[in-house]
FIVEX-769560 format. One record per residue (C-alpha): residue in three letters; x, y, z. Coordinates in steps of 0.25 Angstrom, whole numbers, plus 2048, in hexadecimal, padded with zeros to 3 digits. Layout:
<nubas>
ALAXYZ
...
</nubas>
This chain:
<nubas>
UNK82D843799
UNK83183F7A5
UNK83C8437AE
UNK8498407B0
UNK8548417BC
UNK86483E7BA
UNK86C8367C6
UNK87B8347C2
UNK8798357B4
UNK86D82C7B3
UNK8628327AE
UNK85482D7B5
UNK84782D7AE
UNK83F8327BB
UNK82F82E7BC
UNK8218337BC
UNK81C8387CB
UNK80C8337CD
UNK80283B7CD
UNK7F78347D1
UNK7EE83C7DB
UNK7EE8377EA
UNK7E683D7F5
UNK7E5836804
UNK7DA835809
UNK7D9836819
UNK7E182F824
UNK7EB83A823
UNK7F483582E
UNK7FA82C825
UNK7FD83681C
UNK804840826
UNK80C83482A
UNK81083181A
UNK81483F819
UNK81C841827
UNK824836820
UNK82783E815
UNK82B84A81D
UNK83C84D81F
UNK83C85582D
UNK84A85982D
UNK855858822
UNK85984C827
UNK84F844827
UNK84983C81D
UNK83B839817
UNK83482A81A
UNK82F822810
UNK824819817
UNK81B80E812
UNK80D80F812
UNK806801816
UNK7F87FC813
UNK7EF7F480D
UNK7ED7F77FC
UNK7E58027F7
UNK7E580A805
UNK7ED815800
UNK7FB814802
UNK80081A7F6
UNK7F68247F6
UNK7FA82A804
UNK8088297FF
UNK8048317F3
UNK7FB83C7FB
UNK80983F802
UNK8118427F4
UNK80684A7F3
UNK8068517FE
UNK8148547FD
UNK81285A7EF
UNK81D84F7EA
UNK81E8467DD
UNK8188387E1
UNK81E82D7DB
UNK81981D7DB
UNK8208107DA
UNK8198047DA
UNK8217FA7E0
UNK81E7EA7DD
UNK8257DF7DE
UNK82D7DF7D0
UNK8317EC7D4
UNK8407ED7D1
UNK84B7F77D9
UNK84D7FD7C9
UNK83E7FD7C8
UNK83E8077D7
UNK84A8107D2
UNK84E8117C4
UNK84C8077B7
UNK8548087AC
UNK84D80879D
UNK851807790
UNK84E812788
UNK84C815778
UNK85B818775
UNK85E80C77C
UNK86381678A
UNK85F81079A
UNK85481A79E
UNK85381B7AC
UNK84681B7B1
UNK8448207C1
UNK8398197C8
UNK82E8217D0
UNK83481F7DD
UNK8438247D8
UNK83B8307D0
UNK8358347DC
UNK8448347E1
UNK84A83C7D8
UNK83E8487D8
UNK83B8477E8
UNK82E8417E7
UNK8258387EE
UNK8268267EB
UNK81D81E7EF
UNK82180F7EE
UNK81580A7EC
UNK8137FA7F4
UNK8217FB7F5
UNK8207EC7FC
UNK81C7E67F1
UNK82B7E77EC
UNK8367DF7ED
UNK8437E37F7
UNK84C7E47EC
UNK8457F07E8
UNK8437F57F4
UNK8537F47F7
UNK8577FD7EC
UNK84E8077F5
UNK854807802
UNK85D813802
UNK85281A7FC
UNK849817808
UNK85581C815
UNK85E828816
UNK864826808
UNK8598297FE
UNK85E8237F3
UNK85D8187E8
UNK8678117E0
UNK86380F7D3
UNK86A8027CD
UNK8658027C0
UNK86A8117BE
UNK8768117C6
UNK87381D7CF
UNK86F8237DC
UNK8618287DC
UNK85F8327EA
UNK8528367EF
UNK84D8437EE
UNK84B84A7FE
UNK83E84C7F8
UNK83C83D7F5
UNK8328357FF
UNK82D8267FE
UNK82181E802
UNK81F80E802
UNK81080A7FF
UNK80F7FA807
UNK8037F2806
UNK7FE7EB810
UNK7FD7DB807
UNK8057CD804
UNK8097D17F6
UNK8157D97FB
UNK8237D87FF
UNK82A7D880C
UNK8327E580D
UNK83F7E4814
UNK8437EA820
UNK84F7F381D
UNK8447F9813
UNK8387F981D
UNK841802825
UNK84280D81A
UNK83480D818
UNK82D814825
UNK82481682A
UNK81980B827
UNK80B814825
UNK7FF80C825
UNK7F380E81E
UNK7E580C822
UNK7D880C81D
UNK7D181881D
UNK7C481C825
UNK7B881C81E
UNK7B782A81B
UNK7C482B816
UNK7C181F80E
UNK7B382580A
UNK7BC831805
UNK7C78297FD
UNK7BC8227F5
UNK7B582F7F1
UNK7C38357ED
UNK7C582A7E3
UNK7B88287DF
UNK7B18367E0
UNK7A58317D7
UNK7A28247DF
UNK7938277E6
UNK7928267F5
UNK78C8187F6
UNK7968117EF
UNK7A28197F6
UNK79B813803
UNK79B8057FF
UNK7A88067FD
UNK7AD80E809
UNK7A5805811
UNK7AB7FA80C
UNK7B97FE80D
UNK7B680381C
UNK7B07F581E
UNK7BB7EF819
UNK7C87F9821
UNK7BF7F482F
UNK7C27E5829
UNK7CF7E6827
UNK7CF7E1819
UNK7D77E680F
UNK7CF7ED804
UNK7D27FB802
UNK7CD8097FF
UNK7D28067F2
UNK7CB7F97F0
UNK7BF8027F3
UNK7C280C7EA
UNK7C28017DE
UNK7B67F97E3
UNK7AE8077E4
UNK7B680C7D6
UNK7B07FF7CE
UNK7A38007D4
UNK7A180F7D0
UNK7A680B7C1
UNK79A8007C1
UNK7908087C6
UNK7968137BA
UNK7938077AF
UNK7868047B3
UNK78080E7BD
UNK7738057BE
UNK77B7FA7C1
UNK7717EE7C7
UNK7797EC7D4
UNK7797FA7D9
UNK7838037DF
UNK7857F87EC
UNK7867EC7E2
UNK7907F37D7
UNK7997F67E5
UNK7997E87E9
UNK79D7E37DA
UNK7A87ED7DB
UNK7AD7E77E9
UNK7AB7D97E4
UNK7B47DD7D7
UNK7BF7E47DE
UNK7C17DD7EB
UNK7BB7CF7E9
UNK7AD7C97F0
UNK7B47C87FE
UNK7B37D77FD
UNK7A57D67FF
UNK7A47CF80F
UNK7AF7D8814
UNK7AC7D1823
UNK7AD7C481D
UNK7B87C7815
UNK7C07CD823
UNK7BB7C182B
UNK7C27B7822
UNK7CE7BF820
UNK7D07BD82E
UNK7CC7AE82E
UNK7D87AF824
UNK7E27B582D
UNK7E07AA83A
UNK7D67B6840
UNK7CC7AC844
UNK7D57A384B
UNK7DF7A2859
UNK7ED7A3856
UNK7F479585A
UNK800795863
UNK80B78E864
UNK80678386D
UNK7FA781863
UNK80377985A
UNK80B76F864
UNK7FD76E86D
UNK7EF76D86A
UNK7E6774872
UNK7E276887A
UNK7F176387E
UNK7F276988E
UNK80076F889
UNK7F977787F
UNK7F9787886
UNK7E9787885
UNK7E677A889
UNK7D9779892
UNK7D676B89C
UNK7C7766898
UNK7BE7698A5
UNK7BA75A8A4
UNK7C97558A5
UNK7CA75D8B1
UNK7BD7568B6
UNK7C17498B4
UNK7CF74C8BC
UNK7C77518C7
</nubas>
């Protein structure tokens, strides 16, 4: 039966916590820095609630989930998309069997109310309507104003708040006056291959040595790159390729080949020339080319006006 917790005569249906198991795996800088934020040094200061940027799959929510852990708290996840609504982020009202308003509280006012930890997960990929309705939530205030119920919801002191960003198109542009309530920006980076080598064993303690080197060597290759697959991506592609091998251990393209298959399924065929597929991405992005200036598009490179225009050694000749 789940809980409930009463504002001003509203009664509020409160949520689940998650308790999925997260542990971080090296680079344990960026988790100092994710707890320093987290830290209150005095009585009146006030925790941060920083965004965590990167690329998919390199483990911003995980980190932010080691920290609830870490601090023995109550985690509490909200994924934000772009149909996310402000009654959606605080409290939505539903009809219940005898026809009463049931007010549900979402994760993110739970983990208010109980002085746990929120993570809003890919929280630019919601609209700034949403996003207004948490503004006094994010500053000195700590609190929301829940329409739909018509009450005051404050923030535990306990209370602390991450924002997971990737690093793609498919997102919104997050507004300034929020930006400014959301500090500091950690980045995240690709781990080093043995931290990678160690994640990959974590999740798939079974996997044999030979495929967890395919796969790290292909993720490493692919960091050095600077394209964008993911210890995630290889956690998938090594996951599919041990359930193969599983089906039919004697499988007629060997352990090597079954991998490749795996790749090719989960990432595409481009996946499979990495230098290629980092060569033409470049091409893509004007790489190979000079940069035109200004006077490139009033001169061409043969007008003497133009900046680089050189005299032809034979005119020079025939002047002398």
């Amino acid at each position: 039966m789940s809980q409930t917790h009463e504002i001003d005569g509203i009664t509020l249906h409160l949520s689940e916590p998650d308790h999925s198991e997260a542990e971080w795996i090296g680079q344990q800088e960026i988790l100092k820095q994710m707890l320093a934020c987290w830290l209150v040094v005095d009585e009146k200061d006030l925790p941060l609630a920083p965004r965590l940027v990167g690329t998919p799959g390199i483990g911003k929510t995980t980190l932010a989930m080691a920290c609830a852990k870490q601090r023995d708290q109550e985690l509490y996840i909200y994924q934000c998309t772009a149909d996310t609504r402000p009654e959606d982020l605080l409290v939505t009202p539903v009809l219940g069997e005898n026809g009463h308003i049931i007010y549900h509280a979402s994760q993110l006012v739970t983990a208010m109310l109980r002085g746990g930890v929120c993570i809003l997960d890919e929280g630019n990929r919601m609209n700034e309507k949403s996003w207004a309705s948490l503004a006094p939530l994010l500053d000195h205030r700590r609190y929301v104003e829940s329409i739909v119920a018509g009450i005051t919801i404050p923030a535990h002191p306990d209370f602390r708040c991450a924002v997971t960003m990737n690093v793609d198109e498919s997102t919104f542009e997050i507004p300034d006056y929020i930006l400014s309530r959301l500090q500091p920006t950690l980045e995240l980076g690709h781990p080093n291959r043995e931290e990678e080598l160690t994640i990959l064993k974590y999740h798939l303690p079974f996997a044999d040595e030979e495929m967890l080197n395919l796969t790290v060597e292909f993720l490493q290759q692919s960091h050095e790159l600077k394209l964008d697959y993911s210890t995630r991506d290889g956690i998938n592609v090594l996951r599919y390729a041990l359930k193969q091998l599983m089906q039919n251990p004697e499988h007629p393209l060997g352990k090597d080949g079954v991998w490749q298959k795996s790749l090719v399924a989960c990432l595409g065929d481009e996946a499979l020339d990495l230098k290629n597929l980092s060569d033409s991405r470049q091409q893509s992005l004007g790489g190979g080319s000079v940069p035109m200036g200004l006077a490139d598009f009033f001169f061409s490179p043969d007008n003497p006006l133009h900046p680089d225009y050189q005299e032809d050694d034979d005119e020079e000749d025939e002047e002398y």
